[in-house]
N, CA, C and O of each residue as an XYZ file, in Angstrom:
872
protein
N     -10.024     49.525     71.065
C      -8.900     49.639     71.983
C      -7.623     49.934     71.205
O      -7.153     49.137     70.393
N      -7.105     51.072     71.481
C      -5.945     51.421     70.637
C      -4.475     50.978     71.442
O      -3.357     51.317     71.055
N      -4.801     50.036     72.798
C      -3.307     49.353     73.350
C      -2.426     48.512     72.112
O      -2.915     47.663     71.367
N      -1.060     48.967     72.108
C      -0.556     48.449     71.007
C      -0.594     46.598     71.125
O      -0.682     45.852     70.149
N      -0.483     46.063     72.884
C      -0.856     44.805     73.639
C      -2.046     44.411     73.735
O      -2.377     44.750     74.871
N      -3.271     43.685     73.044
C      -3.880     42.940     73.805
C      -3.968     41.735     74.061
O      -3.936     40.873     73.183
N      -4.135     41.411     75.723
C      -4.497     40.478     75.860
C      -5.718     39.383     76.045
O      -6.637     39.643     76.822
N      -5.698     38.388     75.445
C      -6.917     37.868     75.062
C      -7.464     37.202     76.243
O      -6.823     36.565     77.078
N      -9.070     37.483     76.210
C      -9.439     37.108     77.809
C      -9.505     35.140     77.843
O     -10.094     34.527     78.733
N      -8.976     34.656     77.008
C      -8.466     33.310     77.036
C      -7.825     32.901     76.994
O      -7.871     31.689     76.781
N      -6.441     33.698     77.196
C      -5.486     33.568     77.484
C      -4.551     32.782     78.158
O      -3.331     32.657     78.053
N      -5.833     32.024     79.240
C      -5.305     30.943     80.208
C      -5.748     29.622     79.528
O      -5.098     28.584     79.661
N      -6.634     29.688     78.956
C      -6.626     28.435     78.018
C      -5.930     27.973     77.463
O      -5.415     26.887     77.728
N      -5.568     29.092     75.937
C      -4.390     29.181     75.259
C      -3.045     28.662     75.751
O      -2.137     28.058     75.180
N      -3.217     29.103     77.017
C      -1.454     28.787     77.770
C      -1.624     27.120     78.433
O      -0.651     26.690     79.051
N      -2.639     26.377     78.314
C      -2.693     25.257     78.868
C      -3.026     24.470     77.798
O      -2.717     23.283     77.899
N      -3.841     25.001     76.324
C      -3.793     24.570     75.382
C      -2.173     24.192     74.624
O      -1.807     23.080     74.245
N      -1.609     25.123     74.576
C      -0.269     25.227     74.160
C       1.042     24.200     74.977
O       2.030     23.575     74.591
N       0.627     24.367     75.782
C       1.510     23.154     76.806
C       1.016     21.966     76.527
O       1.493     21.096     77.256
N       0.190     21.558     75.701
C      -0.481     20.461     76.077
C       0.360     19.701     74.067
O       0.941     18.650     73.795
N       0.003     20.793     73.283
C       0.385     20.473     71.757
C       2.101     20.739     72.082
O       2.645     19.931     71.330
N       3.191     21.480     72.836
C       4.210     21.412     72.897
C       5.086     20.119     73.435
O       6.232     19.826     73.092
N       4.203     19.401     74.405
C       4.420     18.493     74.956
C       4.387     17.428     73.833
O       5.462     16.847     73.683
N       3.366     17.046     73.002
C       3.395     16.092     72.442
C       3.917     15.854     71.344
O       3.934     16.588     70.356
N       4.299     14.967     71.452
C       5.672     14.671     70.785
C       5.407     14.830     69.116
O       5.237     13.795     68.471
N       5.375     16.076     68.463
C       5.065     16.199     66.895
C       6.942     16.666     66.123
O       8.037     16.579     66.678
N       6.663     17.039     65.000
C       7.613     16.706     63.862
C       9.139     17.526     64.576
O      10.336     17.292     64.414
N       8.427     18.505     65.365
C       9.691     19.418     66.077
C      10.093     18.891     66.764
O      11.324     18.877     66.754
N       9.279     17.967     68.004
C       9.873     17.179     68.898
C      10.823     15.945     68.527
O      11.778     15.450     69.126
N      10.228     15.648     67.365
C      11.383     14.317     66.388
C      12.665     14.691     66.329
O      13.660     14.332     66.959
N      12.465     15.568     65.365
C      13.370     16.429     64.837
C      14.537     16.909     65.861
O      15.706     16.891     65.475
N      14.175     17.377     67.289
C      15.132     17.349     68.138
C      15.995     15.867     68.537
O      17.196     15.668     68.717
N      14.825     14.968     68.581
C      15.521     14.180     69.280
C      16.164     13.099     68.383
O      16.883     12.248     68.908
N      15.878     13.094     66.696
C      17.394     12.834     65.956
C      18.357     13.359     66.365
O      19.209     12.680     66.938
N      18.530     14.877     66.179
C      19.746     15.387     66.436
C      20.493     14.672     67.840
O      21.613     14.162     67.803
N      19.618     14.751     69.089
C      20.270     14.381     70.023
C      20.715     12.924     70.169
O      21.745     12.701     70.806
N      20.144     12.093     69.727
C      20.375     10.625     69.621
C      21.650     10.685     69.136
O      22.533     10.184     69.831
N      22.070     11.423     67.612
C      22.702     11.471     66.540
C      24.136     12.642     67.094
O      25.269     12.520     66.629
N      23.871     13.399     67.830
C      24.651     14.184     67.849
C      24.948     14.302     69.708
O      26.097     14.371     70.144
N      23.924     14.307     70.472
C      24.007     15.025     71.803
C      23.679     15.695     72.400
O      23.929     16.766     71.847
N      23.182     15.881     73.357
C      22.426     17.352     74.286
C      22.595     18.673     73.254
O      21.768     19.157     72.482
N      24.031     19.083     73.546
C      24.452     20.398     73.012
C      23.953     20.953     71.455
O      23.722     22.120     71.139
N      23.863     19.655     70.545
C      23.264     19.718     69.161
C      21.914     20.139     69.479
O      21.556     21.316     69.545
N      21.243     19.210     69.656
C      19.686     19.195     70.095
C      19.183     20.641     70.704
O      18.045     21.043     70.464
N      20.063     21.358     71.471
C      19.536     22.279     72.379
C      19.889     23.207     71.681
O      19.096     24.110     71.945
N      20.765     23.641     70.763
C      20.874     24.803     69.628
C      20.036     24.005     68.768
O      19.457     24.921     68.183
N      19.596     23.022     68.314
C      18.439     22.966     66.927
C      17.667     23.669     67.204
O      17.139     24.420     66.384
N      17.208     23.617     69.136
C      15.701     23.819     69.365
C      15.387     25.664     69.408
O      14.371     26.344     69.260
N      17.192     26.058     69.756
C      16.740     27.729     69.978
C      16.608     27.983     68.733
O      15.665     28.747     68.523
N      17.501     27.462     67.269
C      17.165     28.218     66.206
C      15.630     27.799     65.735
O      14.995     28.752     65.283
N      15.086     26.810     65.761
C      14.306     26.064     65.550
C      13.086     27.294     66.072
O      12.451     27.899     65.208
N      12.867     27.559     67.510
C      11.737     28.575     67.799
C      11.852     29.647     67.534
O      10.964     30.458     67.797
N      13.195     30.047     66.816
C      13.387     31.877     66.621
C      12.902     31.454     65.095
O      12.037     32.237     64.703
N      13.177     30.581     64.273
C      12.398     30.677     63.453
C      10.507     30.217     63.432
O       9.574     30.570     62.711
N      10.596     29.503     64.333
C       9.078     29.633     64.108
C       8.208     30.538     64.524
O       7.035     30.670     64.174
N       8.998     31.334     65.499
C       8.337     32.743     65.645
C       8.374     33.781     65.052
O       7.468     34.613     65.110
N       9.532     33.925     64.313
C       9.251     34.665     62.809
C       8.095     34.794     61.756
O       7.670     35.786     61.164
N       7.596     33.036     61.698
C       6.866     32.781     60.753
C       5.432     32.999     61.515
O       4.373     33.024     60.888
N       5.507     33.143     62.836
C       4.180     33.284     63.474
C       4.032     34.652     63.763
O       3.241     34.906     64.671
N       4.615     35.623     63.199
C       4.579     37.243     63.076
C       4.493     37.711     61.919
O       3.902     38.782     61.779
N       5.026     37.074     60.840
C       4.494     36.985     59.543
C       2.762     37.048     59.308
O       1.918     37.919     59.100
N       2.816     35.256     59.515
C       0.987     35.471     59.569
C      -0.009     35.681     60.211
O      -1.180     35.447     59.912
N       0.693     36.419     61.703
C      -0.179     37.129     62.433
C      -0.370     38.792     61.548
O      -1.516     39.212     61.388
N       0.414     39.334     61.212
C       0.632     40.535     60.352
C      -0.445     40.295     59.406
O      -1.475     40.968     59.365
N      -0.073     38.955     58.372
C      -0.938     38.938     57.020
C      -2.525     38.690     57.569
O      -3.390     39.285     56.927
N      -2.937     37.909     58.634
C      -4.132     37.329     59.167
C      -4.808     38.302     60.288
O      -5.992     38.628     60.383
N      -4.083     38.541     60.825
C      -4.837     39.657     61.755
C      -6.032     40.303     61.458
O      -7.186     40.054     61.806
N      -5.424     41.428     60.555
C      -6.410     42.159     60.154
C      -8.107     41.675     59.617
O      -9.220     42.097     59.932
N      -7.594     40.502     58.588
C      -9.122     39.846     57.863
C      -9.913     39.330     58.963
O     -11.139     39.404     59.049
N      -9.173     38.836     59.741
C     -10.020     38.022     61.057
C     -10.761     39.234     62.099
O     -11.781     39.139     62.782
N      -9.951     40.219     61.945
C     -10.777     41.464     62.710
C     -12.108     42.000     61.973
O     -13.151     42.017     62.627
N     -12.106     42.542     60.308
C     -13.421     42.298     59.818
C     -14.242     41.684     59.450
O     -15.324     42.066     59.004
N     -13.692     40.205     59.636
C     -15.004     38.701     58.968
C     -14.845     38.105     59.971
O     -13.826     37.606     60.449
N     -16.509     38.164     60.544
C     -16.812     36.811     61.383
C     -16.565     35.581     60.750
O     -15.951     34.660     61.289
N     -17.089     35.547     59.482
C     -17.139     34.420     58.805
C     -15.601     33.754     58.400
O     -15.308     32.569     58.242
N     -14.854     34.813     58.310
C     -13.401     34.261     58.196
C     -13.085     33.454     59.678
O     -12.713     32.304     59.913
N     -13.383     34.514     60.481
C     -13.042     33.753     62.052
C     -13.401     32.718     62.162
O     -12.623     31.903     62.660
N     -14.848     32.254     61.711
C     -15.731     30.504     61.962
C     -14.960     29.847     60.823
O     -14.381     28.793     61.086
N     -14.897     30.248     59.829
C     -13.978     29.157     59.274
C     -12.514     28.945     59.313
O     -12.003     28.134     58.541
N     -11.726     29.692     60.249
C     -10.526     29.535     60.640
C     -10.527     28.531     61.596
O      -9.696     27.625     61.532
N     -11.723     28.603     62.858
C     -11.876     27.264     64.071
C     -11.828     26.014     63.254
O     -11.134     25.041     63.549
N     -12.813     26.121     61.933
C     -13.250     24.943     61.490
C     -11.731     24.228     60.872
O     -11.371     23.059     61.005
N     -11.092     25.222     60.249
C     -10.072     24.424     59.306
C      -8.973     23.928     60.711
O      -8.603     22.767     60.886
N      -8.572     25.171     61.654
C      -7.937     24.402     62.709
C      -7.947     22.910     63.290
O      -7.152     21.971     63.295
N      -9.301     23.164     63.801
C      -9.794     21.633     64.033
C      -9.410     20.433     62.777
O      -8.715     19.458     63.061
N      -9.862     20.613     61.625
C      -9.975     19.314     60.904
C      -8.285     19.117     60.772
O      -7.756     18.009     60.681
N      -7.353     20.740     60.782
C      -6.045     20.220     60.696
C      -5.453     19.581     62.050
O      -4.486     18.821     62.000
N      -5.997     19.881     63.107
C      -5.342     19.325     64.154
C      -5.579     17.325     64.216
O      -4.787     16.485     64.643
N      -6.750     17.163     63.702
C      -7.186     15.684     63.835
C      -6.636     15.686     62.415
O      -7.391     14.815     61.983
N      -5.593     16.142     60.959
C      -4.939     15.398     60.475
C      -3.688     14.953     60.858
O      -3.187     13.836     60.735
N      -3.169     16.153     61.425
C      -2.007     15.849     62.189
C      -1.967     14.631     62.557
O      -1.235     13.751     62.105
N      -3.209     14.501     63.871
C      -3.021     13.312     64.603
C      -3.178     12.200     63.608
O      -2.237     11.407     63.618
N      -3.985     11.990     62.887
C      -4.058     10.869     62.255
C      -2.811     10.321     61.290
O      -2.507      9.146     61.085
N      -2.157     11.571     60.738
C      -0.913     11.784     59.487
C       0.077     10.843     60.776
O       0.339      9.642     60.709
N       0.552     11.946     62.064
C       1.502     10.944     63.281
C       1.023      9.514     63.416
O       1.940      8.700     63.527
N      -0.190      9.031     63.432
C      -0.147      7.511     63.790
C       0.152      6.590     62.530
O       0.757      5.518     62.492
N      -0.400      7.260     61.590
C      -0.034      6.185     60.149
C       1.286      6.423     60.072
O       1.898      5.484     59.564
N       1.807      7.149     60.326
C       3.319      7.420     60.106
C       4.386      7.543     60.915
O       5.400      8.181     60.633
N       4.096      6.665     62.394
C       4.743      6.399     63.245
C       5.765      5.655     63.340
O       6.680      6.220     63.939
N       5.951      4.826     63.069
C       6.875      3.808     62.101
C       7.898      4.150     61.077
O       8.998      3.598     61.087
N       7.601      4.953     60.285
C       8.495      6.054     59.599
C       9.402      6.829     60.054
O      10.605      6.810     59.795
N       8.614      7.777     60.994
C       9.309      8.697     61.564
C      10.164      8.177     62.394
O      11.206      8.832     62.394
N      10.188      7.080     63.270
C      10.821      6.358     64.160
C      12.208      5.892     63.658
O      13.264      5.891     64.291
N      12.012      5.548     62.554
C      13.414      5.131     61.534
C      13.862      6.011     61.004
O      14.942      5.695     60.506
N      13.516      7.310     60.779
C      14.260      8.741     60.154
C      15.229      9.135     61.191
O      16.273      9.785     61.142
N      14.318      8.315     62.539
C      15.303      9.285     63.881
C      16.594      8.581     64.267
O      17.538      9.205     64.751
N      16.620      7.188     64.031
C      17.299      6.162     64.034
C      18.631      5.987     63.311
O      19.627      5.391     63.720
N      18.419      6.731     61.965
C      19.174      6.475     61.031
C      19.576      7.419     60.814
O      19.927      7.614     59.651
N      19.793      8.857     62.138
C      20.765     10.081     61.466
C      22.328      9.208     62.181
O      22.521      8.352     63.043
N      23.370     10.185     61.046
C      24.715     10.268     61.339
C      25.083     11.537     60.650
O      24.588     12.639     60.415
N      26.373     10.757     60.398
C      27.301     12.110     59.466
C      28.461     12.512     60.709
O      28.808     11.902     61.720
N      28.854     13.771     60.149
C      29.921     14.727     60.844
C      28.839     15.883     61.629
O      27.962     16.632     61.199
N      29.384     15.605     62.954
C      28.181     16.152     63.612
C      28.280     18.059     63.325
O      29.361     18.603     63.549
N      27.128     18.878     62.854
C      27.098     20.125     62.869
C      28.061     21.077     64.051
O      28.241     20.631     65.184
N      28.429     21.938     63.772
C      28.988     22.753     64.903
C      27.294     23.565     65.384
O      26.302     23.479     64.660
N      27.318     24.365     66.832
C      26.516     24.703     67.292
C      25.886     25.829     66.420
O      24.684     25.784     66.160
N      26.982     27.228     65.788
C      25.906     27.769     65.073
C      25.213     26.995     64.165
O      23.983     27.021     64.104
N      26.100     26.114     63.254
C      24.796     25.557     61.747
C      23.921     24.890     62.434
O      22.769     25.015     62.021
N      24.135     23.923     63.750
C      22.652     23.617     63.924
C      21.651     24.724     64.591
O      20.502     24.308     64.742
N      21.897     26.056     65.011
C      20.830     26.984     64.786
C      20.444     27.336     63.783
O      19.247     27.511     63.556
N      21.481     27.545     62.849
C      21.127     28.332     61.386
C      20.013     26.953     60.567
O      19.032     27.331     59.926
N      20.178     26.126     60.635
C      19.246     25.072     60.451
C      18.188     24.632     61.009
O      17.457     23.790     60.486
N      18.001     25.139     62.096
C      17.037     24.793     62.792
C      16.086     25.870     62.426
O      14.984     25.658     61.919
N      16.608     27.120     62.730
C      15.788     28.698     62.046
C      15.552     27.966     60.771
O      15.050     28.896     60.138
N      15.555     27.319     60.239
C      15.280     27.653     58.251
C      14.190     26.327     58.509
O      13.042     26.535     58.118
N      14.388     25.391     58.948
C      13.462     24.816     59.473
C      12.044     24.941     60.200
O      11.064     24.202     60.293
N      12.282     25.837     60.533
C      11.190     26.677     61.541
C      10.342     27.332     60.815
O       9.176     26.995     60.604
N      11.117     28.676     60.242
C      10.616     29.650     59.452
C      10.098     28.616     58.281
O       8.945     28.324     58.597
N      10.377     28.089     57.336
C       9.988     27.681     56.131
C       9.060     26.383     56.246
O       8.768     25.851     55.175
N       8.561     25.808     57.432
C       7.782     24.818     57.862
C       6.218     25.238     57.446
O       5.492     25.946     58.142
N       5.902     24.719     56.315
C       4.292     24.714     55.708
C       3.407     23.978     56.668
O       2.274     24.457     56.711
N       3.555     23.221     57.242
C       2.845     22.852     58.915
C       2.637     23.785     59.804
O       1.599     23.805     60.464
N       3.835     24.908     59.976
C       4.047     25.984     61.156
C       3.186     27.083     60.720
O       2.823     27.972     61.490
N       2.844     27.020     59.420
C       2.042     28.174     58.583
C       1.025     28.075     59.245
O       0.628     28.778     60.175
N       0.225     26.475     58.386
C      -0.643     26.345     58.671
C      -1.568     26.090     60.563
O      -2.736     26.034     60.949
N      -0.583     26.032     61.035
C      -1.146     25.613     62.135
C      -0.888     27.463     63.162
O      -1.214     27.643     64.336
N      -0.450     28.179     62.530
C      -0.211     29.356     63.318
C      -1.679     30.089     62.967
O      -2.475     30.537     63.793
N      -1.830     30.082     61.286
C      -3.120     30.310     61.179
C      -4.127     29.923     61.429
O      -5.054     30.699     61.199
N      -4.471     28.536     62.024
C      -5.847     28.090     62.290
C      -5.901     27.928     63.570
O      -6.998     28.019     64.121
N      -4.615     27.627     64.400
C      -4.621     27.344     65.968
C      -4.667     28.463     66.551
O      -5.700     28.254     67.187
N      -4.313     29.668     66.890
C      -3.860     30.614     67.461
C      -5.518     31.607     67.175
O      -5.742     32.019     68.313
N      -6.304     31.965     66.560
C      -7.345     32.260     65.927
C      -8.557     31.708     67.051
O      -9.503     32.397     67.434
N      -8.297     30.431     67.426
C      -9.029     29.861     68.210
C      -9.403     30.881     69.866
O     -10.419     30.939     70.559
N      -8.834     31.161     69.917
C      -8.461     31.714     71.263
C      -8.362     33.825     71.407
O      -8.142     34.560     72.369
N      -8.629     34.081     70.062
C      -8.382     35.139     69.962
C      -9.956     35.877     70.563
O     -11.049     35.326     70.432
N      -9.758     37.048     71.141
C     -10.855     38.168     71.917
C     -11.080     39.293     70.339
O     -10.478     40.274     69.901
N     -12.141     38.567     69.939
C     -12.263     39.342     68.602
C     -13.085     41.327     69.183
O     -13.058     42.416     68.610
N     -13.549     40.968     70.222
C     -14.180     42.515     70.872
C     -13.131     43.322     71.565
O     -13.316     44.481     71.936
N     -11.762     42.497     71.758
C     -10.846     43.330     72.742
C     -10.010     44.486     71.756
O      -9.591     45.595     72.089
N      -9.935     43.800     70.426
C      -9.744     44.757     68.689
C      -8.010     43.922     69.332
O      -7.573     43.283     70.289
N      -7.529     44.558     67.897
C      -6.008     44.596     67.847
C      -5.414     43.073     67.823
O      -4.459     42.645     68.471
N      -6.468     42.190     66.645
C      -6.189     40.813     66.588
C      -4.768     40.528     66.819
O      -4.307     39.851     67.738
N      -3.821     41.404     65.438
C      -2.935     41.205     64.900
C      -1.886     41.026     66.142
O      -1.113     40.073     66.244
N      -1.982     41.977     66.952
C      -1.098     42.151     68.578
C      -1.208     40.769     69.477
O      -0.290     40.106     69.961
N      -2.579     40.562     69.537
C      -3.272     39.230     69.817
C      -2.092     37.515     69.741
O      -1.728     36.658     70.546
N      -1.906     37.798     68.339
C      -1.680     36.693     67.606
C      -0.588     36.455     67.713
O      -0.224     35.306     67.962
N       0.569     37.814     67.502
C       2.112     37.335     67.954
C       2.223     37.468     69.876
O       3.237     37.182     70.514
N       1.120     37.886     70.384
C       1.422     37.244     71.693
C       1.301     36.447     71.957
O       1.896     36.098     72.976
N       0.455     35.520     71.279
C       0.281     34.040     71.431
C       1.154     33.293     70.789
O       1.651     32.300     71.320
N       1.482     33.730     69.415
C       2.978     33.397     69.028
C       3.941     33.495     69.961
O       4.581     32.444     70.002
N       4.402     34.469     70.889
C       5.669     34.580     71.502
C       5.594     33.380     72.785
O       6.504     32.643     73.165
N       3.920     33.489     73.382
C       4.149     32.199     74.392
C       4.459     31.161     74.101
O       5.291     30.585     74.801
N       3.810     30.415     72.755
C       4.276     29.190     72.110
C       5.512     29.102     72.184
O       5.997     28.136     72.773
N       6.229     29.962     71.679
C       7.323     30.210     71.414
C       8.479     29.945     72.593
O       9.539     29.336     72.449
N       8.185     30.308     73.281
C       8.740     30.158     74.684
C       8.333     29.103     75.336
O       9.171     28.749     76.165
N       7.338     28.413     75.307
C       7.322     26.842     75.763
C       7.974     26.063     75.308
O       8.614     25.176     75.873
N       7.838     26.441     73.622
C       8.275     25.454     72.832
C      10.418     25.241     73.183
O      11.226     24.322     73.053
N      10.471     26.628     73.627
C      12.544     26.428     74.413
C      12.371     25.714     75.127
O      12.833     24.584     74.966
N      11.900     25.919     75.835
C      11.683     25.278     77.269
C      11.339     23.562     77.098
O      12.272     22.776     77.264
N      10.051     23.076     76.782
C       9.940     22.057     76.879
C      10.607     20.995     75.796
O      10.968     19.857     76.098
N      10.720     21.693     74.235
C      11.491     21.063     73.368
C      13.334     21.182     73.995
O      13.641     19.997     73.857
N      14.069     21.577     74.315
C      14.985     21.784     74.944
C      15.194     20.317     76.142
O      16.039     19.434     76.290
N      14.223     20.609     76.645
C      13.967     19.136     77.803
C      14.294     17.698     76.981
O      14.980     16.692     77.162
N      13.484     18.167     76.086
C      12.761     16.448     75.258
C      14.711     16.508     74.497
O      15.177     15.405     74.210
N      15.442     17.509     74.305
C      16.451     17.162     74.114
C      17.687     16.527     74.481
O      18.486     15.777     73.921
N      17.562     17.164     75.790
C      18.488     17.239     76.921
C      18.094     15.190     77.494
O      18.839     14.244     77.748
N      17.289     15.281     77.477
C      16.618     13.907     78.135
C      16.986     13.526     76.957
O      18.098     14.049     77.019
N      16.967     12.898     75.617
C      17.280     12.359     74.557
C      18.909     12.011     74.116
O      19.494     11.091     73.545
N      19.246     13.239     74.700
C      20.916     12.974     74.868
C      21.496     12.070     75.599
O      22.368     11.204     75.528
N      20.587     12.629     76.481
C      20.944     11.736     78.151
C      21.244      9.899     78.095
O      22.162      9.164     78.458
N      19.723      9.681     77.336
C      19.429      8.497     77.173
C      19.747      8.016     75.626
O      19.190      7.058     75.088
N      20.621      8.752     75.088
C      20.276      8.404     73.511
C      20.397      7.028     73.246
O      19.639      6.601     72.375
N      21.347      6.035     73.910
C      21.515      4.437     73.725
C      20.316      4.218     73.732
O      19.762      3.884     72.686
N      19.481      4.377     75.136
C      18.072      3.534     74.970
C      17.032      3.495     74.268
O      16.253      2.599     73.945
N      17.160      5.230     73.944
C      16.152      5.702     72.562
C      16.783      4.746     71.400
O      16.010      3.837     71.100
N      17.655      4.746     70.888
C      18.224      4.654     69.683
C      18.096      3.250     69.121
O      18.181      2.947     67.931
N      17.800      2.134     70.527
C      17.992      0.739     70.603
C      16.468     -0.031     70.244
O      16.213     -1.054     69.607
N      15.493      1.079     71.046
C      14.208      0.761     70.887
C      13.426      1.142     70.190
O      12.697      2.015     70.661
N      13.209      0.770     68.958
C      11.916      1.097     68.024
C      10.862      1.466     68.285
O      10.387      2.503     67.824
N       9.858      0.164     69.631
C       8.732      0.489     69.887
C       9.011      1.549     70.812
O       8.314      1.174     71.755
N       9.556      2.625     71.194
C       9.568      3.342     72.271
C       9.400      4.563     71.669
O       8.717      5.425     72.223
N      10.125      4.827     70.219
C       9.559      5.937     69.581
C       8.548      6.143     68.805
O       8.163      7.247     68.418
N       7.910      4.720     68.454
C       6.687      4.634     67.695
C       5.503      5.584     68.623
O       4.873      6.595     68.314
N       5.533      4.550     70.199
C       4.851      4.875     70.815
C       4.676      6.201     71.149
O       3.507      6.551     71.312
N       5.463      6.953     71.278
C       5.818      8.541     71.314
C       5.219      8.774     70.590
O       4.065      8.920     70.993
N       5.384      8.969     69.250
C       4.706      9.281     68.001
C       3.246      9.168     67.972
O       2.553     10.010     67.401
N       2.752      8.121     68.588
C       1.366      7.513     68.592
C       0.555      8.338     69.338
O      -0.502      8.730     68.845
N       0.964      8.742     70.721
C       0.829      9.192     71.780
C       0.128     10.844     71.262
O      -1.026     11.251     71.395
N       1.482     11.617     70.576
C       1.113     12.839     69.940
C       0.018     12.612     69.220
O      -0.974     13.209     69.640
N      -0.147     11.909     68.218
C      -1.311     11.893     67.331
C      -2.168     11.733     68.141
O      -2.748     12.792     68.380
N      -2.740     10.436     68.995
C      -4.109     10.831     69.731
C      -4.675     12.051     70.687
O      -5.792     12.322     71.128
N      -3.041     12.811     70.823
C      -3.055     13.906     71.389
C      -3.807     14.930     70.421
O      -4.984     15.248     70.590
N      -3.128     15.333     69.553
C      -3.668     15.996     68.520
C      -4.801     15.906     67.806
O      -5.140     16.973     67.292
N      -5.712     14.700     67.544
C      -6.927     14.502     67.422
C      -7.976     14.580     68.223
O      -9.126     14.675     67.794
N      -7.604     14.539     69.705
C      -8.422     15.118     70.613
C      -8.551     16.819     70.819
O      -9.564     17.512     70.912
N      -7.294     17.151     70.847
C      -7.578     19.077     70.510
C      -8.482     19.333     69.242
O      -9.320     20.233     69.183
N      -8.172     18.299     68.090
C      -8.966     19.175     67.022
C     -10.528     18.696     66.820
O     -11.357     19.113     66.012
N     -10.648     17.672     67.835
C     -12.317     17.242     67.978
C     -13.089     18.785     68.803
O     -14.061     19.469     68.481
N     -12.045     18.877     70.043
C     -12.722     20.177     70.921
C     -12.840     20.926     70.091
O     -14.003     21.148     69.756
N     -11.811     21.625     69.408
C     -12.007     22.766     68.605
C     -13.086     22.837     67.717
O     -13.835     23.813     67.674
N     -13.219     21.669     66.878
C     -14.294     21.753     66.098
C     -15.825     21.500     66.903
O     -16.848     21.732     66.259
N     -15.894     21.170     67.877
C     -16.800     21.272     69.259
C     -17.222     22.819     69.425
O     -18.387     23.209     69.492
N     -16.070     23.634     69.479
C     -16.086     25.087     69.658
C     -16.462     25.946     68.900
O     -16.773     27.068     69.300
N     -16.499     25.647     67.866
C     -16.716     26.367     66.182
C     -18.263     26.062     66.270
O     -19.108     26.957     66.284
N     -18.564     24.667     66.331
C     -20.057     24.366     66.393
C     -21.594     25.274     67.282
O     -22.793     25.547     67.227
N     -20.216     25.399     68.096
C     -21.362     26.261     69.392
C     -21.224     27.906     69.330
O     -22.000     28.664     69.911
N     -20.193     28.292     68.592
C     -19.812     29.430     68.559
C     -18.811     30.180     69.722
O     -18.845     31.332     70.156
N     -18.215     29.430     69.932
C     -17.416     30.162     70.984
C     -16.391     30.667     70.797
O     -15.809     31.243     71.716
């Protein structure tokens, strides 16, 4: 298929898969809601636009570099599900041991609050340069790809761009709501642990399926 677009006939998965890892509360979702605790809606909601223009950068990057190999090796493809999976259940496991941590990183921002561009320009460098965002663009997104429809590479930043666009949308929320409430967040420890906790069992259940999926060949 020489369409410069394809779309992958799992596409609806992908898009319910993706809502499901945007929602839960991982290092981006933190990361917003320091700022907002720390700073306010308006901070939080420019972290989050620079924040996805860079991670969609970096998810056009290694759709570019990955595309192609995944179009001539099956065997690259089965072991891309496999590494996805075992990274998605570290995630989760890395968020619960380290729930407690992260909870007090979010706690303990201050300073002189950023003006709105530096917290985009920070949030982009954040995004883009995130060795998590690498890795998880390459092993998650792969999952879902129509290796017979051809034109992985097209594939991959379309699935990049939806992420991408949830991730405004619903990280934006988790901001806006964080602002809102920042006293109550800020007061309660166990409330962000639990958040934290929440994502990880989230994330260890996607990367059990996945590696479910790899097993059977799908």
């Amino acid at each position: 298929m020489n369409s410069l677009i394809v779309v992958p006939s799992r596409i609806w998965e992908y898009f319910i898969a993706a809502v499901v890892i945007v929602l839960a509360p991982g290092p981006s979702v933190l990361f917003v809601i320091a700022r907002a605790i720390a700073w306010g809606r308006a901070t939080a909601v420019a972290t989050v636009i620079g924040n996805v223009a860079g991670a969609f950068t970096l998810s056009v990057v290694v759709a570019v570099g990955l595309g192609p190999i995944l179009q001539r090796s099956e065997i690259a493809f089965i072991s891309v599900q496999v590494l996805g999976g075992l990274y998605l259940v570290y995630l989760g496991i890395t968020a619960i041991k380290h729930s407690q941590i992260h909870a007090n990183d979010i706690t303990n921002q201050g300073g002189i609050r950023p003006s709105k561009w530096r917290s985009i320009r920070e949030g982009f460098w954040v995004g883009a340069l995130n060795p998590k965002g690498m890795v998880f663009f390459a092993a998650i997104l792969p999952q879902f790809v129509d290796r017979e429809a051809g034109n992985i590479t097209s594939q991959l930043i379309l699935m990049g761009a939806i992420f991408a666009l949830l991730a405004l949308f619903f990280d934006s929320g988790w901001g806006v709501l964080a602002g809102t409430i920042r006293n109550w967040l800020a007061t309660e420890l166990k409330r962000l642990v639990l958040m934290r906790m929440t994502g990880g069992i989230v994330m260890i259940i996607l990367g059990l399926l996945t590696l479910l999926s790899a097993i059977r060949g799908e």
